[in-house]
Each structure stands twice: as structure tokens, then as C-alpha cells.
C-alpha positions, 0 to 999 in steps of 0.5 A: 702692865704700863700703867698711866701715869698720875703726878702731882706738884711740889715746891721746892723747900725754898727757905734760906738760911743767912747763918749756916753756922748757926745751923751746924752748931743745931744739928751737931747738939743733936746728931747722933754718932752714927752720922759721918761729920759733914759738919766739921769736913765740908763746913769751908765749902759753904764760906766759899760759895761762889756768887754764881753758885748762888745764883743757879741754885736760887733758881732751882728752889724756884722751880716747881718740881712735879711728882710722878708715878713711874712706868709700872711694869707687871714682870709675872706677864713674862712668865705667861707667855704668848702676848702677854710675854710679848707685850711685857718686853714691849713696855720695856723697852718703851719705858727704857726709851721714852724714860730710862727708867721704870718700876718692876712689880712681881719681880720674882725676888721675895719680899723676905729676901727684900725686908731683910735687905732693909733690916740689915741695912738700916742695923748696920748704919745705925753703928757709930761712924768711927766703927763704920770708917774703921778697917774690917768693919764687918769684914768689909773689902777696903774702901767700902766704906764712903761718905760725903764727896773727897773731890768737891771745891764748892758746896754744889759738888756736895752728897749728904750721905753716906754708903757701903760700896761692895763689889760682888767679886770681894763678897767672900770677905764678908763675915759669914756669922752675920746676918748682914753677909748673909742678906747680901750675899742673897740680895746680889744673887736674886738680882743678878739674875732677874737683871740679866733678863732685863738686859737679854730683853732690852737686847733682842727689842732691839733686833740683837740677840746674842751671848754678849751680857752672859758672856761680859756681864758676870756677877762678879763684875757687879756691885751692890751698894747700900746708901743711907742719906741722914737728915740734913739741917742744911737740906735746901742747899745740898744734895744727897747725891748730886745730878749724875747718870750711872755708869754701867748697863742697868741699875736695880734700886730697892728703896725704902718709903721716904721720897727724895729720888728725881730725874730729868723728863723732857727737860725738867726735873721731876720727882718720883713717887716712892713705892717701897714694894716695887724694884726701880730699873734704870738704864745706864751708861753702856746701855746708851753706848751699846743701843746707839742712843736708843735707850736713855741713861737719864740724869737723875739725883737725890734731894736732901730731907731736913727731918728723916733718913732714907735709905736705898740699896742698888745692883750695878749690873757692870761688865768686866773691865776689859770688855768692849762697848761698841754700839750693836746699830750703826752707823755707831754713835760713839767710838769703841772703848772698854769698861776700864777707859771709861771708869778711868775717864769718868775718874779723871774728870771728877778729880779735875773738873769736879762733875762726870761728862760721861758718854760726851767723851767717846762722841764718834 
């Protein structure tokens, strides 16, 4: 089922703050110890905002950014067969070519499985910051633990939030006693699967049927990540993730009911109603290399909310380092490179140029 798709408008929260310290100072009385020092770690960066800076985000706050539904697509349809199957895989493919991005509803993953995810997580982020940044936290793999931007020379640069990045491969680490390593470790396995279908599909829509996502896609070369985006006092002048498409194949985020998530449609920004009982699927990177610009990695972000947290969790659906993405239609669009360049590229312009250009580097 490909729902119609219904929108409404909303402002920006244009209001300026001429003392950001004044701001600080407010939310450190009450910030709770849970929250990662923002505050303290990133407090120069405001001091040193360009005119130019200034400029293109008073622009963004006058804009008026639409809310809209999402693509809603009704999976059970792949299960009944004849047309119904067909139609399915067909509104896929549609959504991943006019959108890059779609809803899933009777996705197969139980609601149990789903409440638990956010059960855990919440509980988890609700530690003090000291213990969550502390090594073997809940028998984390090293560097799980992230939060803000390292890399930022300007408040535009800047996430709000904070996350557990955690590579399928590494999940053996994870405390077996908990509830919380158990969840994962079941969220990653339900998803896994429901995203290689996904992915088989959107391949033969385009003609393509093969091993190649079996064969180059294995759970162990995937990622969940848990992200949670405090309040933020400052929220009209940073982001809680900054514009930025994904770089892997697909992405399948579970999210909870506080709005926040936008991307960019026709040119513009808009912003996507929250559905707490539907999975969000969006195209990444490598799917836009490998279906020759077919289907669409769109940019997207997430904006900051003044008075609650919310909270997210995603599947990257990744191959493994050495596998070759090369485009499946030609004349091909891009050069060949593998999973290892372009993480690596990806890397070097961030430390460098401070934002990701992405797919524009392997331009054929």
C-alpha cells in the first residue's frame, strides 16, 4: 500500500539568543549528569562564528519547512503473493526513486522486540555521562561510545547528541547477563534479515538479480547505533545531526514519537511526521553507486528540540570493506572503488574540510 501523502507547515523556531552564555549557564543548573558537557567542550565555537555562518543560518530560520507523511508501504502485501507481492516491490522501488526514503508498516519484527529496543535504550542513556565514556561500559567495544562532533571548527559543524555506535561483528563483547545485550543482539538479527530482502528487491526492480548482497552483505559488516538527542538550550542554532547522507546500502531506523528527522525533497527541506509504530528505510550511498543514480541517497538531518530528548536507533546495512562497488547499469556513473576507499575518503574529508562530499569524489 503507497499511501497519499498529507503535510502540513511549520516554522522554524526563529528566536535569537544575543547571550548564548546566558543560555549555558541555565541549562548547566539544570542539566542532568546524564547529558555529555556540550556546554563546556564546544562552548568556543559559538565566540567564533563567522559573519558568513550567521548569514546562511538566518536564512534557514526563515524558511518554512512543510511536514510530511512519508511513502507508507504495507510489507505483509510481499507475503500474499500474485499482485499483491508485485505491487509491493513495485512501490518500493517507487519510494526509493522519487524519495530515497520510506515507511514500512507489518514489517515482520514484533512490536516486543521493537518496545524492548527502546526500553534498554532509554535505560542505558539515562547513566551518568562519566560511566557511559568510561571503557567497558556494559562491555562495549572501544570507541562505541560518541557524542558531539571531535572534528567541528564552527558551531554549523556541530550534532547535539550523543550515541553507541556498535559493529555487528564486536557484539560478542556485549554482557551476556544484560537485558540490554540481549535486545541488541535480537534487534540486529530481525533486521538483518527483513533488510536483505529489502535489498534483493530493490535489485531485481532493476533487472539485477544476483548473490551480490548475500554474498558481500553479511551481518557481520553491519552496525546498530543507538542515538539519543538531549534538550538542547541552544536548539535554533545547532543541529542534533548535521545534513549528511548515509554512507552504506540501506538504513532501517526505529524511532521513537518526538519529530526532529528532516530531508530534502525536490530542493527543499522538509520535515517527517513521526510514526513511532513504523520502521523508516532509506537508501544510502552504495545504493546510489551501485543502481547508477537510480535510487536516491538523500540528504537529510535532524533538528534540535529545546524541551525533550529523543531518541532513535538504526541498522546500517553495510558490506565488507573489500567489496567492490561498481555500478549494475551502464554506461556507469562512477568509478569502481570498494567499501574501504570510501570510508577512508569519507574520513579524510571530514578531518579536513569538516563536512563529507561523498559520492561527488568517485564521479566516473
Amino acid at each position: 500500500m503507497y499511501m497519499s501523502l498529507e503535510h502540513r507547515q511549520v516554522g522554524v523556531d526563529c528566536r535569537s539568543e544575543k547571550d548564548p552564555e546566558k543560555k549555558f549557564e541555565a541549562r548547566n543548573k539544570t542539566s542532568m549528569e546524564s547529558d555529555p558537557p556540550f556546554q563546556e567542550a564546544y562552548k568556543s565555537l559559538f565566540g567564533n562564528s563567522t559573519q558568513e555562518s550567521k548569514e546562511a543560518k538566518h536564512k534557514e530560520e526563515e524558511e518554512i519547512v512543510e511536514e510530511y507523511e512519508l511513502p507508507l508501504i504495507d510489507l505483509s502485501q510481499l507475503y500474499i503473493g500474485g499482485l499483491e507481492r508485485e505491487e509491493c516491490k513495485a512501490n518500493i522501488a517507487r519510494a526509493s526513486i522519487e524519495w530515497g526514503f520510506f515507511q514500512a508498516t507489518n514489517h515482520g519484527i514484533s512490536s516486543d522486540i521493537l518496545e524492548s529496543m527502546r526500553r534498554e535504550q532509554a535505560k542505558v542513556f539515562k547513566q551518568p555521562f562519566l560511566e557511559k565514556a568510561s571503557e567497558n561500559f556494559h562491555k562495549f567495544p572501544a570507541g562505541s561510545y560518541r557524542w558531539g562532533t571531535p572534528t567541528a571548527t564552527c558551531w554549523r559543524q556541530l550534532s547535539w547528541s550523543e550515541a553507541f555506535h556498535i559493529p555487528i561483528a564486536e557484539m560478542s563483547t556485549l554482557d551476556d547477563c544484560s537485558n540490554l545485550s540481549s535486545t541488541i543482539k535480537m534487534f540486529a538479527a530481525t533486521v538483518s534479515h527483513l533488510t536483505l530482502e529489502l535489498a534483493e528487491i530493490l535489485a531485481e526492480k532493476l533487472g539485477h538479480k544476483s548473490n551480490f548482497f548475500k554474498e558481500n552483505c553479511s551481518p557481520t559488516s553491519c552496525y546498530v547505533r543507538m542515538n539519543r538527542y538531549p534538550p538542547c538550550p541552544i536548539s535554533s542554532e545547532v543541529y542534533g545531526l548535521t545534513p549528511h547522507t548515509d554512507s552504506d546500502f540501506l538504513t532501517i531506523l526505529l524511532q521513537d514519537q518526538v519529530g526532529g528527522l528532516q530531508l530534502v525533497k525536490d530542493g527543499k527541506w522538509i520535515a517527517v511526521k513521526p510514526n513511532p509504530d513504523v520502521l523508516i528505510v532509506n537508501i544510502g550511498d552504495l545504493f546510489q553507486a551501485w543502481s547508477n543514480n537510480v535510487y536516491k541517497s538523500v540528504e537529510h538531518r535532524v533538528v534540535c528540540n529545546a524541551q525533550v530528548e529523543r531518541l532513535s536507533s538504526a541498522y546500517f546495512f553495510c558490506p565488507s570493506y573489500d567489496t567492490l562497488i561498481e555500478s549494475c547499469l551502464k554506461p556507469s556513473a562512477y568509478t569502481k572503488f570498494s567499501f574501504r576507499q570510501y570510508r577512508q575518503q569519507v574520513q579524510d574529508d571530514v578531518q579536513q574540510l569538516g563536512y563529507k562530499v561523498g559520492l561527488h569524489r568517485f564521479v566516473a
